[in-house]
Backbone and ligand atoms as CSV (ligand in chain L), in Angstrom:
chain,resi,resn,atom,element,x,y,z
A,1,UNK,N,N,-4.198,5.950,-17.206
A,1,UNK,CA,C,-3.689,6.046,-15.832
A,1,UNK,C,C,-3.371,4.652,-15.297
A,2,UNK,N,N,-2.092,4.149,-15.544
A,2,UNK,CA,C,-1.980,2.985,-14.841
A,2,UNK,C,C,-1.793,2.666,-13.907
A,3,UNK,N,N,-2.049,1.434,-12.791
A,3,UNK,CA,C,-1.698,0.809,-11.775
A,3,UNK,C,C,-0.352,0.722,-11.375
A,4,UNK,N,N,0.290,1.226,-10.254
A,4,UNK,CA,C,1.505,0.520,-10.637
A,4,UNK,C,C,1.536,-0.412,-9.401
A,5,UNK,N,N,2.925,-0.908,-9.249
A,5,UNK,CA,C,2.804,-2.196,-8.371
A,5,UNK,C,C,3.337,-1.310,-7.300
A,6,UNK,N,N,2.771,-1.680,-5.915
A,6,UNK,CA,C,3.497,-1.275,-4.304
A,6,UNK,C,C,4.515,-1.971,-4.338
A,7,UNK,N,N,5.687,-1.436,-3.945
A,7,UNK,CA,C,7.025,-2.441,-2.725
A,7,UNK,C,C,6.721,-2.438,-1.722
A,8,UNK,N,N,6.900,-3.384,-1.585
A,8,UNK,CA,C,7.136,-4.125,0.064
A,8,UNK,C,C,8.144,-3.551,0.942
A,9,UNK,N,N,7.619,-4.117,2.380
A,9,UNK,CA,C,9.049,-3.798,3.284
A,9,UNK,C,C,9.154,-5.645,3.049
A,10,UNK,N,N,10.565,-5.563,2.900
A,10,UNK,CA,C,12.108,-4.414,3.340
A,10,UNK,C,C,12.666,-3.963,2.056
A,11,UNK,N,N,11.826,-3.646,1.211
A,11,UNK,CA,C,12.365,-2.769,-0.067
A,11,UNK,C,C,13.436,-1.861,0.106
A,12,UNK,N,N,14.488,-1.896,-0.466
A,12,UNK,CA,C,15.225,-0.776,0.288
A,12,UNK,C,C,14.457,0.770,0.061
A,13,UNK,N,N,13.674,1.397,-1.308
A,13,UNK,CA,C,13.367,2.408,-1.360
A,13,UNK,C,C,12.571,2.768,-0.157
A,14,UNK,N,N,11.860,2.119,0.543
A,14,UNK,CA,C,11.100,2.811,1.276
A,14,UNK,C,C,11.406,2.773,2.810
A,15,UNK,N,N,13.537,3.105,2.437
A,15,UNK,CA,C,14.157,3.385,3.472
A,15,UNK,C,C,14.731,4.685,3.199
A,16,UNK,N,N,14.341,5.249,1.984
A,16,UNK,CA,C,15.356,6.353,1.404
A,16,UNK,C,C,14.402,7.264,1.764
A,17,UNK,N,N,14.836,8.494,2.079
A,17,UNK,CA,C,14.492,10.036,2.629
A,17,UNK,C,C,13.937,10.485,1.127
A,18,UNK,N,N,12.346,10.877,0.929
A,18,UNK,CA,C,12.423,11.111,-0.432
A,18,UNK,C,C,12.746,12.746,-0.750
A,19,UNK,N,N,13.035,12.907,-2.012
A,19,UNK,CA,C,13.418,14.552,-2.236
A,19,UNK,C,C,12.182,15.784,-2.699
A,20,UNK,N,N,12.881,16.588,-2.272
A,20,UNK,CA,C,11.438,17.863,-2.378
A,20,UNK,C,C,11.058,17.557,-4.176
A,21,UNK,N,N,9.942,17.906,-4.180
A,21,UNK,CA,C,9.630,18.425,-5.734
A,21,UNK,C,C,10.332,19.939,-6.118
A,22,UNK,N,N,10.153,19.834,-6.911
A,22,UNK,CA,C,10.807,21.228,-7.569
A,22,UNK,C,C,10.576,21.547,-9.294
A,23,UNK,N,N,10.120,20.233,-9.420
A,23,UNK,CA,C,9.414,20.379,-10.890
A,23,UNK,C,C,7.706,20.332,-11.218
A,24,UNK,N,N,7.018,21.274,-11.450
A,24,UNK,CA,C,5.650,20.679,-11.221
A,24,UNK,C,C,5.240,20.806,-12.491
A,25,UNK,N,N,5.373,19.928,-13.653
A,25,UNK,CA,C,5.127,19.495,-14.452
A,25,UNK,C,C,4.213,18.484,-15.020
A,26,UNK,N,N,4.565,18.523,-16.292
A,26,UNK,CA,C,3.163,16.992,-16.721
A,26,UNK,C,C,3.577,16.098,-15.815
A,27,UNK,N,N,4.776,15.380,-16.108
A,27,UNK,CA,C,5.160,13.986,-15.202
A,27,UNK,C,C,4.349,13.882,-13.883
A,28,UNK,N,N,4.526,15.237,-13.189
A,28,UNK,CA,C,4.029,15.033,-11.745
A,28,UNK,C,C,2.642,14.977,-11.827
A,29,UNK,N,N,1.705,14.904,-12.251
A,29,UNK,CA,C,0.741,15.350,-12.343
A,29,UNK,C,C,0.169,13.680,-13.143
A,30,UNK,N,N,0.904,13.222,-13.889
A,30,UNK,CA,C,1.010,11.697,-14.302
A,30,UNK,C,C,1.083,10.653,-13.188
A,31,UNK,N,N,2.027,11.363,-12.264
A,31,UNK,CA,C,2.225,10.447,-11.093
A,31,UNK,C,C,1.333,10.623,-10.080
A,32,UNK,N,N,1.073,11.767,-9.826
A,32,UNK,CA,C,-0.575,11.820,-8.527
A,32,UNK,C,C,-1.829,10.997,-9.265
A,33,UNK,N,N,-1.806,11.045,-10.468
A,33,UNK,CA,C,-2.958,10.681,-10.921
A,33,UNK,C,C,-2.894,8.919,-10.839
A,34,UNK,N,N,-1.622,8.543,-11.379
A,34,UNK,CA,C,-1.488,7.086,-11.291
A,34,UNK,C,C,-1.376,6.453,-9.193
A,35,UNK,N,N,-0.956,7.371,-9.084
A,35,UNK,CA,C,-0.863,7.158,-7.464
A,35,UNK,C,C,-2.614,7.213,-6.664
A,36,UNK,N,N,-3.238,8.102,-7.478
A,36,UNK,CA,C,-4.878,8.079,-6.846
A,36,UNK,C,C,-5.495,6.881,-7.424
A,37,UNK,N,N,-4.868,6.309,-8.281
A,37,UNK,CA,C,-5.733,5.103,-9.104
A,37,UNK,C,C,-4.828,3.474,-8.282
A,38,UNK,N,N,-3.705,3.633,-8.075
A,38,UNK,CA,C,-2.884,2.682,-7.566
A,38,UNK,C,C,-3.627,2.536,-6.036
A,39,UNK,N,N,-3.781,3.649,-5.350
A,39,UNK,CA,C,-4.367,3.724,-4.165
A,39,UNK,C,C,-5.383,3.172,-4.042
A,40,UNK,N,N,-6.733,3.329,-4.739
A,40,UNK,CA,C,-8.342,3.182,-4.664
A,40,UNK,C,C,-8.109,1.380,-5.055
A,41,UNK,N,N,-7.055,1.634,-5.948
A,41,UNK,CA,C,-7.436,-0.137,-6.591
A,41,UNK,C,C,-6.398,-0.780,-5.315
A,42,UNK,N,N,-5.705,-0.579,-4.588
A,42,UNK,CA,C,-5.578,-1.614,-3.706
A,42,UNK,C,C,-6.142,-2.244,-2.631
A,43,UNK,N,N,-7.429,-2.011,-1.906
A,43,UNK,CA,C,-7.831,-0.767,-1.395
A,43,UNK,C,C,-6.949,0.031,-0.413
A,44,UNK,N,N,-6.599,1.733,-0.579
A,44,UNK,CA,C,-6.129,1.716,0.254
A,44,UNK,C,C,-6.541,3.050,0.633
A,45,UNK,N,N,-6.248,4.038,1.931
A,45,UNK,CA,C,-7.213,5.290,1.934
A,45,UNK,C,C,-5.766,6.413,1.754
A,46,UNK,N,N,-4.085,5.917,1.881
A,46,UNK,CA,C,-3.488,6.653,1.519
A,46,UNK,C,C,-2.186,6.118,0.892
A,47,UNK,N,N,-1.315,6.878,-0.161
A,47,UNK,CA,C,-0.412,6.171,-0.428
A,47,UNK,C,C,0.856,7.315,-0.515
A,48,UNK,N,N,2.048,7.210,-0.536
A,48,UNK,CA,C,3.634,8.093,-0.569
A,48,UNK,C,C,4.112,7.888,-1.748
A,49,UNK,N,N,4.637,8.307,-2.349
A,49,UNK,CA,C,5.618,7.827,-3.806
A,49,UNK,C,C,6.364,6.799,-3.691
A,50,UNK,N,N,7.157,6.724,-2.530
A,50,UNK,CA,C,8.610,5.842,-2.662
A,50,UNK,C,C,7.989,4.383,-2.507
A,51,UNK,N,N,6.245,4.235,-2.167
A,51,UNK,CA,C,6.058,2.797,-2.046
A,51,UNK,C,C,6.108,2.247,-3.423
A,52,UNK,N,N,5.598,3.313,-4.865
A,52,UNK,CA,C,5.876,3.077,-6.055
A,52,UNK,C,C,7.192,2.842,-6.499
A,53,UNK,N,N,8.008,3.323,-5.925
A,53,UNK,CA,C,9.683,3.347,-6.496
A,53,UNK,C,C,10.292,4.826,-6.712
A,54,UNK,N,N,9.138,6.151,-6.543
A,54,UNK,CA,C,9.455,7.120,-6.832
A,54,UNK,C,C,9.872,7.738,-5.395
A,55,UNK,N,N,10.843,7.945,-4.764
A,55,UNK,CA,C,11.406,9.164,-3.939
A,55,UNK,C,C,11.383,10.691,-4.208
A,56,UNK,N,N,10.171,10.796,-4.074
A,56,UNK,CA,C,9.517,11.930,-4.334
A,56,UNK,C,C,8.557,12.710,-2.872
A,57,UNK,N,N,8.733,13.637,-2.556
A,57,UNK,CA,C,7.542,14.454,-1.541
A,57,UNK,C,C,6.484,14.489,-2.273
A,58,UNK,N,N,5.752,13.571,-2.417
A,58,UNK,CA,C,4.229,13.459,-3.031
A,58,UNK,C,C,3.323,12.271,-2.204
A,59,UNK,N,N,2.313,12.753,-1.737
A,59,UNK,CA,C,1.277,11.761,-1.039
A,59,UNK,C,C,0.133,11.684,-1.697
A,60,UNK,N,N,-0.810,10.632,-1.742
A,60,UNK,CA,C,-1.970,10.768,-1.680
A,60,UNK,C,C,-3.270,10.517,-0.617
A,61,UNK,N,N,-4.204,10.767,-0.564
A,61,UNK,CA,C,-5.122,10.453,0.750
A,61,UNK,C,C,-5.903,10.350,0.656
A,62,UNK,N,N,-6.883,9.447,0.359
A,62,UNK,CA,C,-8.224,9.642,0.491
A,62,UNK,C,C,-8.759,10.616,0.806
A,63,UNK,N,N,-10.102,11.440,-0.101
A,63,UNK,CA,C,-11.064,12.214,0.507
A,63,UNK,C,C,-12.556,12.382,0.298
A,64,UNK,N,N,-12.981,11.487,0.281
A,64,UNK,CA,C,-14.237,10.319,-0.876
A,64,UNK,C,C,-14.876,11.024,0.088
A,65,UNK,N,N,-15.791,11.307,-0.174
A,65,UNK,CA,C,-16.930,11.734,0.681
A,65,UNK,C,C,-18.143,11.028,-0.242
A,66,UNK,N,N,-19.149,10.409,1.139
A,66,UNK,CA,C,-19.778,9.654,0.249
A,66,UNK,C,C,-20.703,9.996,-1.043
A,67,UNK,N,N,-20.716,9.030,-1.932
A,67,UNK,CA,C,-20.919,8.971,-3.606
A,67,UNK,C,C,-20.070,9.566,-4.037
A,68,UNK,N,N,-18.989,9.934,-3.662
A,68,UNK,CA,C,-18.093,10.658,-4.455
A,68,UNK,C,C,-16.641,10.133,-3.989
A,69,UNK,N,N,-15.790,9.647,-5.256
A,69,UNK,CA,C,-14.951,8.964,-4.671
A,69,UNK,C,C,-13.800,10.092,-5.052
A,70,UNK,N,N,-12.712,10.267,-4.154
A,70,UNK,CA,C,-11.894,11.723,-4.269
A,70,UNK,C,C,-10.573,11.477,-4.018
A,71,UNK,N,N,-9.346,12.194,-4.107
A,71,UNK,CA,C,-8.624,12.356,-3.545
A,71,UNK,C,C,-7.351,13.211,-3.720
A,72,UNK,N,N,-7.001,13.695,-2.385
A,72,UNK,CA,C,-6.133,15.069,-2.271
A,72,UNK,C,C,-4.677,14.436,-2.694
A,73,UNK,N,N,-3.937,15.654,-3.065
A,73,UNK,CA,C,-2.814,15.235,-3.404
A,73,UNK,C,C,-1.962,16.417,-2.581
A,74,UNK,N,N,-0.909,16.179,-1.786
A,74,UNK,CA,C,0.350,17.114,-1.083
A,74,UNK,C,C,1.675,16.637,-1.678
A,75,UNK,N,N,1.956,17.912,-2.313
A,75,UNK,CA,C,3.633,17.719,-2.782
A,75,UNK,C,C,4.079,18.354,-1.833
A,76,UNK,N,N,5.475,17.717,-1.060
A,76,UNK,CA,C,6.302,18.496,-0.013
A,76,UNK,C,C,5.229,18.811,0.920
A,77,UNK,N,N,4.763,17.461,1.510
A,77,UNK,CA,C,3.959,18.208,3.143
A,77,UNK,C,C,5.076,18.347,4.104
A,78,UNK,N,N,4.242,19.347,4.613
A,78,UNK,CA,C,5.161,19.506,6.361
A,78,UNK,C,C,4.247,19.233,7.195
A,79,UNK,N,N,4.364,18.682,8.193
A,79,UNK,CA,C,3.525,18.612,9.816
A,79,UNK,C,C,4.298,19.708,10.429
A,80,UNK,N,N,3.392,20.239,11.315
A,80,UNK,CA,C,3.695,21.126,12.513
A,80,UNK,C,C,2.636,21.325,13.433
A,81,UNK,N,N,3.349,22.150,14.542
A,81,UNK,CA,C,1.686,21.987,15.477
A,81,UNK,C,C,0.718,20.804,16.109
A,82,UNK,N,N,1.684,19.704,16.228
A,82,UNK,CA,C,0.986,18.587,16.493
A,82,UNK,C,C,0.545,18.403,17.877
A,83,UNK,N,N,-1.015,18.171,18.303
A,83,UNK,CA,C,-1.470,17.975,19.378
A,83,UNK,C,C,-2.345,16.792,19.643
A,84,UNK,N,N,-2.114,16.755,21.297
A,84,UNK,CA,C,-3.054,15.496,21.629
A,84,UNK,C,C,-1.910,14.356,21.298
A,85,UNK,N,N,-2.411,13.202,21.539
A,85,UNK,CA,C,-2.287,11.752,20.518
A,85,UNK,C,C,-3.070,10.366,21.497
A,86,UNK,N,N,-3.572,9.913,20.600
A,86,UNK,CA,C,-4.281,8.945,20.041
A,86,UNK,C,C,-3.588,7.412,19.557
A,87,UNK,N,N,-3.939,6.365,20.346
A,87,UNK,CA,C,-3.472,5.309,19.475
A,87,UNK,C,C,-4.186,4.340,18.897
A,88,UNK,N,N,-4.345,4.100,18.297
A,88,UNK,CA,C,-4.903,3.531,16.912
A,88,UNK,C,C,-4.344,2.395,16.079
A,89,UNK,N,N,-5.411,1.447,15.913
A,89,UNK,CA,C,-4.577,0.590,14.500
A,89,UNK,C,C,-4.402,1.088,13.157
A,90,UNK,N,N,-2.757,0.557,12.780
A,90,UNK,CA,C,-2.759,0.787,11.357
A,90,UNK,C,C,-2.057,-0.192,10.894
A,91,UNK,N,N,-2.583,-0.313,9.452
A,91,UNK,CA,C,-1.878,-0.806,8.541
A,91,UNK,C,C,-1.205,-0.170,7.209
A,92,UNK,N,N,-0.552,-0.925,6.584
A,92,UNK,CA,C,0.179,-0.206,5.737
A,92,UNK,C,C,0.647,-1.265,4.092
A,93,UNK,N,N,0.417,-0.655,3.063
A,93,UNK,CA,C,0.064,-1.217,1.760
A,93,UNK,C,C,1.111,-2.159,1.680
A,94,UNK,N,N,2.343,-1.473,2.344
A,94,UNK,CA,C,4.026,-2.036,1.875
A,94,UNK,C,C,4.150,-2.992,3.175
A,95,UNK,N,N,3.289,-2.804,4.353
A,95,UNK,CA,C,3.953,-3.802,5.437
A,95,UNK,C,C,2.561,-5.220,5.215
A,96,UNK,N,N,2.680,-5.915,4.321
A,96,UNK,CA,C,1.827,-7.293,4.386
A,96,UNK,C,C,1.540,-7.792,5.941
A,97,UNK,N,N,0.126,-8.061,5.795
A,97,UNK,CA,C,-0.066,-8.983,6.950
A,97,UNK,C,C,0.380,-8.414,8.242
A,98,UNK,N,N,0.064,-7.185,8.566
A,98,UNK,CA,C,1.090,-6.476,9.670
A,98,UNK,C,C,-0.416,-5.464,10.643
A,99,UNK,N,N,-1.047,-5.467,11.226
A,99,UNK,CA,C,-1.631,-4.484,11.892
A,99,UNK,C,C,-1.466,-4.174,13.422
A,100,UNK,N,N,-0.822,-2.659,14.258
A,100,UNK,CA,C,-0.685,-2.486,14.914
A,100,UNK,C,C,-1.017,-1.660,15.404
A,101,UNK,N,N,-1.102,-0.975,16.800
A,101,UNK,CA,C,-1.760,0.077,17.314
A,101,UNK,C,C,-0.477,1.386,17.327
A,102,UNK,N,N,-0.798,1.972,16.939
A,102,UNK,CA,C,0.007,3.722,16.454
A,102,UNK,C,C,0.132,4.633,17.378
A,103,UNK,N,N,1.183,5.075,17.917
A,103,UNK,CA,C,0.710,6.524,18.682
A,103,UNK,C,C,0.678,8.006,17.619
A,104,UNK,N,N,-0.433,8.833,17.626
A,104,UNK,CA,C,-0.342,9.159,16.561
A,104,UNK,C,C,-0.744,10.732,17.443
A,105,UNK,N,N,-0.692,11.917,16.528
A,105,UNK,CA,C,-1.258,13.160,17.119
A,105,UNK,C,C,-2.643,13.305,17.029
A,106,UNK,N,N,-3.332,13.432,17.714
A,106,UNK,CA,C,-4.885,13.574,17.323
A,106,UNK,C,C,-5.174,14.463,16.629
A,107,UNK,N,N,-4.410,15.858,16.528
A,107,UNK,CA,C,-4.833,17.189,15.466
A,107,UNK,C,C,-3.333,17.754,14.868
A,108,UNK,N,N,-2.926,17.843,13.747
A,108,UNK,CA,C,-1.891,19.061,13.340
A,108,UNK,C,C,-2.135,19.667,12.067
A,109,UNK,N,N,-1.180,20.770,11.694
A,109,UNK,CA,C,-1.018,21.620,10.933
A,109,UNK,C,C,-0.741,21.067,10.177
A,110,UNK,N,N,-1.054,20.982,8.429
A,110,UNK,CA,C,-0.303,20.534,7.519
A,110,UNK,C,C,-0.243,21.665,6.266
A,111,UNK,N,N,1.139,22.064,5.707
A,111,UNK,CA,C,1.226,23.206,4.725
A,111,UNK,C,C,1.818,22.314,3.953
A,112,UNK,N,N,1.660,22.288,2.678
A,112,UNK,CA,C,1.872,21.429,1.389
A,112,UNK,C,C,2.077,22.542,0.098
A,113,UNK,N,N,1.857,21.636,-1.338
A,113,UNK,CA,C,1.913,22.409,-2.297
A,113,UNK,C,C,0.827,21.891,-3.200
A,114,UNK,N,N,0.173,22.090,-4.296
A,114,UNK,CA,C,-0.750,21.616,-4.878
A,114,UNK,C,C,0.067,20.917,-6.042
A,115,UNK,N,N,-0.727,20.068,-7.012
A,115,UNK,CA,C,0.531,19.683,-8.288
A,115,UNK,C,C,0.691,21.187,-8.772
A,116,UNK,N,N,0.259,21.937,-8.685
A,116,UNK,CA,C,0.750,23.154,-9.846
A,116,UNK,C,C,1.747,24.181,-8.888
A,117,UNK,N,N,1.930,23.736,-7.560
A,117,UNK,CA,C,2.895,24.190,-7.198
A,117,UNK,C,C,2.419,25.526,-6.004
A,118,UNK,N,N,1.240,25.661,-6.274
A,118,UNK,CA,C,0.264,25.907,-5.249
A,118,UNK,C,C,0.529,26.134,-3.745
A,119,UNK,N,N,0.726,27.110,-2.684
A,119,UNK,CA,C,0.817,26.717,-1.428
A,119,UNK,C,C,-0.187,26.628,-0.706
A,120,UNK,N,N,-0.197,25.819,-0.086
A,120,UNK,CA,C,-1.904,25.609,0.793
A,120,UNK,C,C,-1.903,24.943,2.384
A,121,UNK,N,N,-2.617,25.562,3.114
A,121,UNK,CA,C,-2.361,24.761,4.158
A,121,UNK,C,C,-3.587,24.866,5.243
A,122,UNK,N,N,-3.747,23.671,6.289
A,122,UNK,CA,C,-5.364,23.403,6.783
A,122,UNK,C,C,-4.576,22.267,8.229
A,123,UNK,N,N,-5.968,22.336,8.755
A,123,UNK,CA,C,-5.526,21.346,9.894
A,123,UNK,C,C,-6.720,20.223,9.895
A,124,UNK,N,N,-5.854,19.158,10.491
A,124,UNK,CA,C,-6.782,17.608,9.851
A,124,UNK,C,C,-6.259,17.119,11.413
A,125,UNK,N,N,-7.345,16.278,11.798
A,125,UNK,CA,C,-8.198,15.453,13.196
A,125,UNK,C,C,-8.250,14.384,12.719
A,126,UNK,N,N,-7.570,13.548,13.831
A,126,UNK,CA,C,-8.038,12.580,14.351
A,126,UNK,C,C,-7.861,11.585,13.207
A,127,UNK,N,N,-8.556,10.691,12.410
A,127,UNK,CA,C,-7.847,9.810,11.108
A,127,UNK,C,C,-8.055,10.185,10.051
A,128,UNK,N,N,-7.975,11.495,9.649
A,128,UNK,CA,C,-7.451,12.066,8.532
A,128,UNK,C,C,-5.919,12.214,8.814
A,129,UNK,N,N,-6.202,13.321,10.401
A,129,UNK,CA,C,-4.493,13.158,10.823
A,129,UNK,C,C,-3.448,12.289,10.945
A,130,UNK,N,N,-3.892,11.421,11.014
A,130,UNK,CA,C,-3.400,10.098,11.411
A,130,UNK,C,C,-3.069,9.551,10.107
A,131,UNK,N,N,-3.661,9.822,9.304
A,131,UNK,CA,C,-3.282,9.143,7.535
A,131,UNK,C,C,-2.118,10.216,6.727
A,132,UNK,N,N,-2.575,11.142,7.482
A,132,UNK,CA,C,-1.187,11.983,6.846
A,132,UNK,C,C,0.022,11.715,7.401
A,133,UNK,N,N,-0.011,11.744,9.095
A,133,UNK,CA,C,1.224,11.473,9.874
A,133,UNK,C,C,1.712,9.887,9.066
A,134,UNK,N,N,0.800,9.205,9.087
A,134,UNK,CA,C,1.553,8.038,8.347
A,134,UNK,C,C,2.258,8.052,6.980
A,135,UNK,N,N,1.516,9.003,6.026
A,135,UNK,CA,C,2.130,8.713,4.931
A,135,UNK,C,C,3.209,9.499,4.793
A,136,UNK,N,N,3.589,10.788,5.838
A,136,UNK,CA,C,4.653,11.778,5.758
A,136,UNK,C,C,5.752,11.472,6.453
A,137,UNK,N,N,5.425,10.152,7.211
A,137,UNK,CA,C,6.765,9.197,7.770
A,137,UNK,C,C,7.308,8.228,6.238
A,138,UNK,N,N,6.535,8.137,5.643
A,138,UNK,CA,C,6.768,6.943,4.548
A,138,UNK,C,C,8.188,8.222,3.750
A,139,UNK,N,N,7.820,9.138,3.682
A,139,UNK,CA,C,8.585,10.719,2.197
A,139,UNK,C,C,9.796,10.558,3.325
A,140,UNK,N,N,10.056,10.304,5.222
A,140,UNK,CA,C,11.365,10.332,5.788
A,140,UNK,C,C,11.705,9.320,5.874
A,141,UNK,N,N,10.961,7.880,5.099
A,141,UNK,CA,C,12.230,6.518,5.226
A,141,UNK,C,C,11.193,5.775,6.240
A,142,UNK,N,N,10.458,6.334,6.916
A,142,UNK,CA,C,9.691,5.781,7.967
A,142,UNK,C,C,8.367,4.616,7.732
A,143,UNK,N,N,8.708,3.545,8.811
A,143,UNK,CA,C,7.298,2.532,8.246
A,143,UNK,C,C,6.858,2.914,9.727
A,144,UNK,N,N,5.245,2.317,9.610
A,144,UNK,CA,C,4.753,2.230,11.063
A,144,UNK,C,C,5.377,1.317,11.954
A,145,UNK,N,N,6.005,0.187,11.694
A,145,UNK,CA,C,6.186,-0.379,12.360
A,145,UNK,C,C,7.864,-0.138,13.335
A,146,UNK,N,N,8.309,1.027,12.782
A,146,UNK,CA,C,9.241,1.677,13.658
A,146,UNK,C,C,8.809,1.905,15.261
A,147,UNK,N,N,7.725,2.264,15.261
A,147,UNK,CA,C,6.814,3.139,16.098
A,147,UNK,C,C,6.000,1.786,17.179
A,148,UNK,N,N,6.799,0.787,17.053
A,148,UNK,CA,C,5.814,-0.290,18.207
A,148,UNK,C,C,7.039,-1.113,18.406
A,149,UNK,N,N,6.476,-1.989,19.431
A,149,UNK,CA,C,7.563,-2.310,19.936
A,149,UNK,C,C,8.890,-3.233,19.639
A,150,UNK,N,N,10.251,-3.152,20.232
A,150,UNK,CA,C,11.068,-4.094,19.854
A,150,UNK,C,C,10.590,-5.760,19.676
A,151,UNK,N,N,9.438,-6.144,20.436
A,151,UNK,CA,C,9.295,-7.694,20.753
A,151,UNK,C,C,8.119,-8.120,19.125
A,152,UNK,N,N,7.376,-7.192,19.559
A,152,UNK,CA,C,6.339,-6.734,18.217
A,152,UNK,C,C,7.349,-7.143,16.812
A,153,UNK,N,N,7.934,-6.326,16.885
A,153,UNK,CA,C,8.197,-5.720,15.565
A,153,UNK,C,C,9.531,-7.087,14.956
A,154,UNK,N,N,10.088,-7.687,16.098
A,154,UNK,CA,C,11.271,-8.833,15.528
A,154,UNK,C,C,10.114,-10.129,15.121
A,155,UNK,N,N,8.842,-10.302,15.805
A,155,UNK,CA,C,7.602,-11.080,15.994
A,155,UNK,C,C,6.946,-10.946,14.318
A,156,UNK,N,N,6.958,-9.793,14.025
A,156,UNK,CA,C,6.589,-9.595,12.910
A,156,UNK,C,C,7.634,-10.122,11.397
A,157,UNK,N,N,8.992,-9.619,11.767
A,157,UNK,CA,C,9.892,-10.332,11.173
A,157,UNK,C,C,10.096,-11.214,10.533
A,158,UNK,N,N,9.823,-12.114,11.835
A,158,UNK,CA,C,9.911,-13.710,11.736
A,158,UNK,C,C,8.940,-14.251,11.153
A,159,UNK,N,N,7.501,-13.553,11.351
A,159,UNK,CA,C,6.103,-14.093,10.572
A,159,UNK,C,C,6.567,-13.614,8.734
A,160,UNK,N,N,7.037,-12.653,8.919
A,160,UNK,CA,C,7.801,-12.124,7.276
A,160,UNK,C,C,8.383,-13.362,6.141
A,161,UNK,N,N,9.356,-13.302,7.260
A,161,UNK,CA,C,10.718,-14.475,6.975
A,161,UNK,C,C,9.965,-15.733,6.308
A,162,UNK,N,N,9.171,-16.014,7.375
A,162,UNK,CA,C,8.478,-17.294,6.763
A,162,UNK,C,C,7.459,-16.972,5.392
A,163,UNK,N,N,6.716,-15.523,5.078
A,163,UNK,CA,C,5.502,-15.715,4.484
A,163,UNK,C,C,6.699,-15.327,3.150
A,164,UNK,N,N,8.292,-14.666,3.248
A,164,UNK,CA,C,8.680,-14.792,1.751
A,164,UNK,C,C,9.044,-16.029,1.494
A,165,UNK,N,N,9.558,-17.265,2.658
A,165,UNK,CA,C,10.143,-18.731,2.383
A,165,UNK,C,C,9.290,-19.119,1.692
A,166,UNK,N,N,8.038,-19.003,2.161
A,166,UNK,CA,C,6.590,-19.426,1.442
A,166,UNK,C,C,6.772,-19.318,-0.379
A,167,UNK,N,N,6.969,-17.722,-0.360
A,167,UNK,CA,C,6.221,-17.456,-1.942
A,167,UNK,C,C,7.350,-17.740,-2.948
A,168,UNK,N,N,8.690,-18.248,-2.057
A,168,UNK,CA,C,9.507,-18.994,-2.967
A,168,UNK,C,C,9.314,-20.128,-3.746
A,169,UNK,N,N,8.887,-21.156,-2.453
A,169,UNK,CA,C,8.990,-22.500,-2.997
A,169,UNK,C,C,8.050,-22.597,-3.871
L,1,ZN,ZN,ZN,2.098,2.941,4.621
């Protein structure tokens, strides 16, 4: 099960709308598994395909409950039913050096598929919710940092600009 490497923003992939599954095969099942191992070893509590390079409806999420280290896998999630919201810091594997406060739903619906193609569906609170809403913006092209402000987010840019001038020289 190998590691693979995250992209960064401004990668272009993780501007692309990723596509439904429709094959639930070995491969996929290669890729949740390398995606639960890519995740834990960065540390991270969730990860999307397209941060790998794959444009795929596949997430992963943390679900470690303690001594037990875990995690769920949703092919093709949907949100619906979203209530409340909550804002919160987040960060994100692909946005370096970046943490901001989120407006996020405090509770919704999520119906998915399992790798075997499975339909399943449950409702998740508060920062579970909040880790899904994030990673199911990542499968529409979406970073968090869409979601804060214009002054924020050009601020962040510019701290960018400089930290790739950096890893040039
Ligand atoms: Zn992210």
């Amino acid at each position: 099960m190998p590691i693979r490497p995250i992209l960064t923003y401004p990668h272009p992939v993780l501007r692309q709308k990723a596509a439904l599954v429709t094959n639930f095969d070995e491969a996929l099942k290669a890729l949740v598994a390398d995606m639960g191992e890519t995740m834990f070893a960065a540390p991270g509590v969730g990860l999307a395909a397209n941060q790998i390079g794959v444009p795929l409806q596949v997430i992963v999420v943390d679900s470690s409950t303690p001594g037990h280290r875990d995690f769920m896998a949703l092919i093709n999630p949907v949100i619906s039913n979203g209530q409340g919201s909550v804002f919160d810091e987040e960060g994100c594997l692909s946005v370096k050096e970046c943490l901001a406060k989120v407006k996020r739903f405090q509770k919704i619906h999520v119906t998915a598929q399992d790798v075997d193609g499975n339909p399943f569906a449950f409702d998740a609170e508060n920062r579970f919710a909040r880790i899904i809403q994030h990673e199911v913006d990542h499968l529409l092209g979406k970073l968090f940092i869409d979601h804060i402000s214009p002054l924020k987010r050009s601020l962040y840019k510019k701290k960018l600009k400089k930290m790739l001038e950096m890893e040039e020289i």
